[in-house]
Structure formats: C-alpha cells, structure tokens
N, C-alpha and C positions, 0 to 999 in steps of 0.2 A: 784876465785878472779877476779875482774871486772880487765875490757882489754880494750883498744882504740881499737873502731869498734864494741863491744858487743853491742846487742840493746835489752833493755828487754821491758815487759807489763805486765801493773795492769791492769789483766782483770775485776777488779772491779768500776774503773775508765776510761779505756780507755787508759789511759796516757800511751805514746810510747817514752823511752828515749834509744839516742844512745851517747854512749861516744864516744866522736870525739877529745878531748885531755884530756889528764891521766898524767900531769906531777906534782910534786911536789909542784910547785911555782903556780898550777893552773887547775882546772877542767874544762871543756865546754863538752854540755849537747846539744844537738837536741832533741826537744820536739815536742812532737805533743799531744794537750790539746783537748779532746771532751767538748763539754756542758755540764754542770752538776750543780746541785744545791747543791751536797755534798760539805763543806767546808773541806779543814784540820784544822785540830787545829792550834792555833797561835803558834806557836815557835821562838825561837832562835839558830842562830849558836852561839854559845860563841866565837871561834876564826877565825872568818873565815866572810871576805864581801862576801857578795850573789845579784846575781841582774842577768839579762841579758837582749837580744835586741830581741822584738817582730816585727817575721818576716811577719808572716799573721794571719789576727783577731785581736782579743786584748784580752787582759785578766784584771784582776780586781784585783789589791793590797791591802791589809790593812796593812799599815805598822805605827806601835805606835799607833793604833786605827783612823789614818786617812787612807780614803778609796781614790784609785788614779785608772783610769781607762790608759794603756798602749797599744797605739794601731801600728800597723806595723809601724813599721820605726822608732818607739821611745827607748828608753832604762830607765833601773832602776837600781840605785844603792843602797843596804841595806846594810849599817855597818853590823859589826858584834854584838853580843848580843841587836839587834833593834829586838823588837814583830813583828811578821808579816807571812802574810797567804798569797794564793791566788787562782784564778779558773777563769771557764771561763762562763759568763754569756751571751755571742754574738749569741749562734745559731748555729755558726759554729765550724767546726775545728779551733783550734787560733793553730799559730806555735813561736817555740822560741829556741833561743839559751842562757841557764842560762849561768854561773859560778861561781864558790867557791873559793875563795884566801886566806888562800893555801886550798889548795886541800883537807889536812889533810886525812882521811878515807870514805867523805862521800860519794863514789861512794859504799864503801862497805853495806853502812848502805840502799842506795837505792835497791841494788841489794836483800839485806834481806829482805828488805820491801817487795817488786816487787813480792822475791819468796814465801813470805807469803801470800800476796793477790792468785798467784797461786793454792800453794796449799789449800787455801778455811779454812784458821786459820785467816784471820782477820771476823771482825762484816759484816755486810753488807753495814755500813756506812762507812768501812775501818778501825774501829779502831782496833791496837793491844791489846790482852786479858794479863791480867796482870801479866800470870806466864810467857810469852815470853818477858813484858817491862823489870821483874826482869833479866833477864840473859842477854838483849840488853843494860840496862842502863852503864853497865860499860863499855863496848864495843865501844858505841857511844856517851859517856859524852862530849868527847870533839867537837864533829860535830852536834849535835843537840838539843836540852830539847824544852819541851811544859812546857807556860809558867802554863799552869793550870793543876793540883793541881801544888803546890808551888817547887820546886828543891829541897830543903831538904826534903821533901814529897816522891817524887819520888826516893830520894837516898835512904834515910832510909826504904821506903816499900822493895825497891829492893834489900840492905842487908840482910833482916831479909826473904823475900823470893827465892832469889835468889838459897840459897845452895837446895831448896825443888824443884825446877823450874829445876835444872841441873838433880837434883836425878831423874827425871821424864822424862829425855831424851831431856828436849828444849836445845836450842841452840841458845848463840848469833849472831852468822853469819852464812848465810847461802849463799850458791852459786846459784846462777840463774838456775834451769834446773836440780837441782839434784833429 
C-alpha cells in the first residue's frame, strides 16, 4: 500500500515519484520527468483536480486538445474529468510537484502502474496489455479512464474479460517491490 516517503520508478520512462503527502483531502507527488518522446494517452481523472508547480525545466500539457508549455516557477491547474496528457520535450531533467484533490486511490493506481513497468508486463511504449486493463478497470474507475477507446468500451471489454483475466492470476493492484 503506498506510504508518505515511498519513492517508486518506471524504468521504462525514467519517471521517479515520491509521495511527500498521502492525506485524504490531498495527494503531492515529487517528480523527476527525463526526456522523452513517449506520450501517455490522454486521460481523465473523473473526480479529482489534477495539476502541480514545475520546479526545474518545463514540461509540455495538453489539456482539452490545447498544448501549454509549463516552465519552473509556473503552475497548472486541470479540473477534474478535463482530457489531458503530458511529458517532457526540454532535454533535460524537468522536476515537479503534482497533486490530486482528493486524493481518492490514485497513489495506488501509480504504484500498480510503476510495478508493472518493473516487472517488464507493460509494451515498450508503456502501454498496459489488455487482460491486466480488465482486472484494473474497476479498481481504478474512479481515479483514472483514457479518454480512447470510449469508457463504455473500456467498461464493457473489462466485464466480459475481467473474470478470464483474474482466472489467469492478474491482479488489480499491486505493491511496489513485490
């Protein structure tokens, strides 16, 4: 279960996050973003503002299909269920402090991610393979969805494969380091 002061890594990405508050009313994330030209998919938090303040470098938003460049000393605030991706295009290290309000479970859902990149079960581009989306979807409905394929898409594949996905040993959540 993620903890204030746990710091995990997507050795696939580079990205180094440490949770630095874990409360209820509010998540903050220490980030440290390498270079890359991998994008993530656009997504949504359904319940939950997302944004934080870029410490060093900048990093590169798309949010609602408008592109905003974010450089130290600035900050971004993303409603909640607002489309929106981002990365870092500078060269360098960019650093940053997110957060999520409320906090809901997405530290768990990073930590899942994180230990999937780990153990070498995502694509190379990072993407989740689709018997581990069917056992995550319900898991983390309410902290995350990509906005492509469609959310009833996503629900209904993950229904109907879900109970094949569990039979087969995946697992919704998983723990950093197991």
């Amino acid at each position: 279960m993620a903890h204030e002061g746990q710091q995990i890594e997507n050795p696939i990405t580079g990205q180094v996050m440490r949770f630095i508050q874990l409360r209820e009313d509010e998540l903050r994330i220490e980030n440290a973003h390498p270079p890359t030209d991998q994008r993530e998919p656009a997504h949504i938090h359904p319940h939950q503002e997302s944004g934080g303040d870029v410490t060093k470098g900048s990093l590169v938003f798309e949010i609602d299909g408008a592109r905003r460049t974010v450089s130290a000393g600035e900050s971004i605030a993303i409603p909640a269920a607002t489309p929106h991706r981002f990365w870092n295009e500078s060269g360098e290290v960019a650093r940053s402090v997110q957060f999520f309000r409320p906090a809901l479970d997405i530290a768990s859902f990073f930590e899942t991610y994180f230990e999937l990149a780990r153990r070498g079960d995502l694509s190379a581009s990072g993407d989740i393979p689709l018997m581990q989306v069917a056992v995550m979807v319900p898991e983390f409905a309410d902290e995350i969805r990509v906005t492509n394929p469609p959310w009833p898409v996503v629900r209904a594949t993950s229904m109907l494969l879900g109970p094949l996905a569990r039979a087969r040993g995946r697992r919704g959540r998983l723990a950093y380091g197991d």
